[in-house]
N, C-alpha and C positions, 0 to 999 in steps of 0.2 A: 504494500500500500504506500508505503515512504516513497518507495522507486517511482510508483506511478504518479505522485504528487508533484515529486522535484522534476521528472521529466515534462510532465506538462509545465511546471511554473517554467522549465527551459525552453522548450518551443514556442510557449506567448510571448518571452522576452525574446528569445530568438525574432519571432516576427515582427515585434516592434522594431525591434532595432535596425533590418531588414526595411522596414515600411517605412522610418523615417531617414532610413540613410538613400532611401532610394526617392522621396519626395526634396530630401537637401538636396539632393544632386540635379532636379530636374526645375530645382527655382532659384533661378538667379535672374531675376528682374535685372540688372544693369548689363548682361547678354545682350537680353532681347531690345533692350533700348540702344544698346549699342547699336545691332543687328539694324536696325530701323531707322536710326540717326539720318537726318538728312532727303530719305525719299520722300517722295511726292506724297504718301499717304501717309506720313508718320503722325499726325493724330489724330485719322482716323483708325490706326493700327493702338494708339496705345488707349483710344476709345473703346475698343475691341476687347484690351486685353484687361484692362482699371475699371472702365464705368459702365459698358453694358449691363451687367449684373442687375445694377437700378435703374440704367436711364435708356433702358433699351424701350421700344413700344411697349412688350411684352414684359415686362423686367421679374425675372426670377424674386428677387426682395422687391418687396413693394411695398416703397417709404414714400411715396410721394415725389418723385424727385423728377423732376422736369425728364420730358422725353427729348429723346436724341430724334431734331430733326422737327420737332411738331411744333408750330408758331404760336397756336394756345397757352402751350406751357410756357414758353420762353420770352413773351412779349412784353411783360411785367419787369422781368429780369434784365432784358435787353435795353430796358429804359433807364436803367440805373448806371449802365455803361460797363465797361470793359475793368477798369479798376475795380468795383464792388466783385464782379463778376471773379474777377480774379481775387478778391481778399477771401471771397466765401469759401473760394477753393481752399486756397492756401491753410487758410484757418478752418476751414470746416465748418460744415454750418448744417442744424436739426441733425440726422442721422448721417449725416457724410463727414468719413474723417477728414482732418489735416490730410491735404495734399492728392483729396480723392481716392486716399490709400497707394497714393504711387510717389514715396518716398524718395526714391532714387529718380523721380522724374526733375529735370531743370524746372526752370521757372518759364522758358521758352518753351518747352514741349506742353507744360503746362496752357498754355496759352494756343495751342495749336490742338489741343484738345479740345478746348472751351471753346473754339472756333468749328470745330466738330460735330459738337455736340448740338450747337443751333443751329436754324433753319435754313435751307441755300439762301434764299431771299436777302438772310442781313449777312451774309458772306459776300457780298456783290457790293458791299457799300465801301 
């Protein structure tokens, strides 16, 4: 019974350790922002990879959080200007953390997200 206790507490820990050395190794956010620096779509790629979750149409969490793309949500927001826009990120604001959760993002990338995430219409201006 001992044997069968300690071998099981070793295979749970075994897979632990297994599941998070194999999740460390597959998240390195400053890779993939690497990877993306520069192109044509880079924030709608780090829209993709940070803020769809809530701001997609559909968004898996559902806080509220302005949709990607839809002039309803954004029209309020957009009136406040590009600075607000950008402190809410930076700082976080109702359920969205500091930095939209993308820590390793610049302040530029940042800004090419927020640019993203509203409607083509006020991208033309």
């Amino acid at each position: 019974m001992y044997t069968l206790i300690n071998s099981r507490f070793f295979f749970c820990l075994f897979g632990f350790v297994v599941a998070v050395n194999a999740w460390s190794a597959s998240h390195h956010p400053q890779v993939f922002l690497k990877s993306i620096a520069g192109t044509e779509n880079e924030g709608e790629q780090i829209v993709q990879h940070y803020c769809a979750n809530c701001h997609a149409a559909k968004p898996i969490i559902q806080v509220g959080a302005p949709r990607i793309g839809m002039s309803a949500d954004w029209t309020v927001r957009m009136k406040q200007g590009m600075n607000i826009l950008f402190k809410h990120t930076d700082e976080g604001i109702n359920a969205m953390p500091p930095r939209g959760g993308c820590f390793e993002c610049t302040d530029q990338q940042l800004m090419l997200a927020i640019t993203a995430l509203m409607p083509v219409t006020s991208k033309k201006k």
